[in-house]
C-alpha positions, 0 to 999 in steps of 0.5 A: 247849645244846651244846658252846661251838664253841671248847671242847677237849673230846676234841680232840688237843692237842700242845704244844711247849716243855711241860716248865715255864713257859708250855708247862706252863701251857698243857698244864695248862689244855688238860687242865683243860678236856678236852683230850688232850694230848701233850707236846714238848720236850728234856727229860723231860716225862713226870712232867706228862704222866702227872699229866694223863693225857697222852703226853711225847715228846722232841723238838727243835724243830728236828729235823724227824725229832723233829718229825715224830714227836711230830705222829704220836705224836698220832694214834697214841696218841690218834686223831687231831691237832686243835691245835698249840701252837707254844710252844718258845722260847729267848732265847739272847743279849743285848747291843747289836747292835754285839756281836752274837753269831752262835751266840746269834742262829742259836740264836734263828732255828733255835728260835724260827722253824724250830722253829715252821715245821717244827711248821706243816710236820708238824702241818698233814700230819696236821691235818683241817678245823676244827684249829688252830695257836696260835704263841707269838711275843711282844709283843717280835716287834712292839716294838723292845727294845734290846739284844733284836735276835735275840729281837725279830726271831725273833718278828717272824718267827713274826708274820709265818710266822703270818700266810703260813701262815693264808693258804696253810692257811685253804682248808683249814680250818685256823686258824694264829694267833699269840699275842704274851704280854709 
């Protein structure tokens, strides 16, 4: 019997948002089943990278310099860049959308979804066939909350790049799909 097609054994794996929570979690499970990992975000994530045999990069999602240093520091340390996880995320405000916070709401667009397109952006220059690009959106992106406008319509928009970026990518083999967590 060989290899299950879907395993990550050996693949190259950059995660975003990897310091704690759900980045963490993921980057840990990557590494349990094989994967080199490479680690992204604002804080040092080098104590988890170093227990898992991975690479920290600092990075701002949405410094596209920053990000398109931690896509290429996949293929320097590692070889190559077979799997993205757009994980980096924020809900900067809260409150009913008559009291709508501009900062907070440009925070959520600029992270959430431009962190998630210059991800896309960078990691689909480097990326052979066969790769894939997993984006953390929410189930809030598909249901209306209250008092949760730019979260909810941050997500909704990560749903909807997802889907324009499976398009343009798919002929050439690369597999953009969302995961929407509650």
């Amino acid at each position: 019997m060989g290899e299950h097609p879907f395993s990550v054994t050996g693949k190259v794996c950059v995660v975003t948002g990897a310091f704690h929570g759900l980045g963490a979690v993921i980057a840990r499970r990557l590494a349990k089943h094989g994967a080199k990992v490479v680690l992204g975000d604002v804080r040092d994530a080098s104590a988890l990278a170093e227990e898992l045999g991975g690479v920290a990069v600092r990075c701002d999602v949405t410094d596209e310099a920053q990000v398109t240093a931690l896509m290429k520091s996949a293929v320097d340390h590692f070889g190559a860049l077979d799997v993205l996880v757009n994980n980096a995320g924020v809900e900067s405000w809260e409150g009913p959308i008559t009291e709508l916070d501009v900062e907070g709401w440009r925070r959520d667009m600029d992270i959430n979804v431009l962190g998630v397109a210059l991800g896309i952006k960078h990691a689909a220059l480097l990326m052979q066939p066969g790769a894939s690009i997993i984006n953390v959106a929410s189930l809030f992106g598909l249901l209306p909350v209250p008092t949760l406008s730019s979260y909810n319509s941050s997500k909704a928009a990560v749903i909807h790049l997802t889907r324009t970026a499976s398009v343009e990518l798919g002929p050439r083999g690369i597999r953009v799909n969302a995961i929407c967590p509650t």
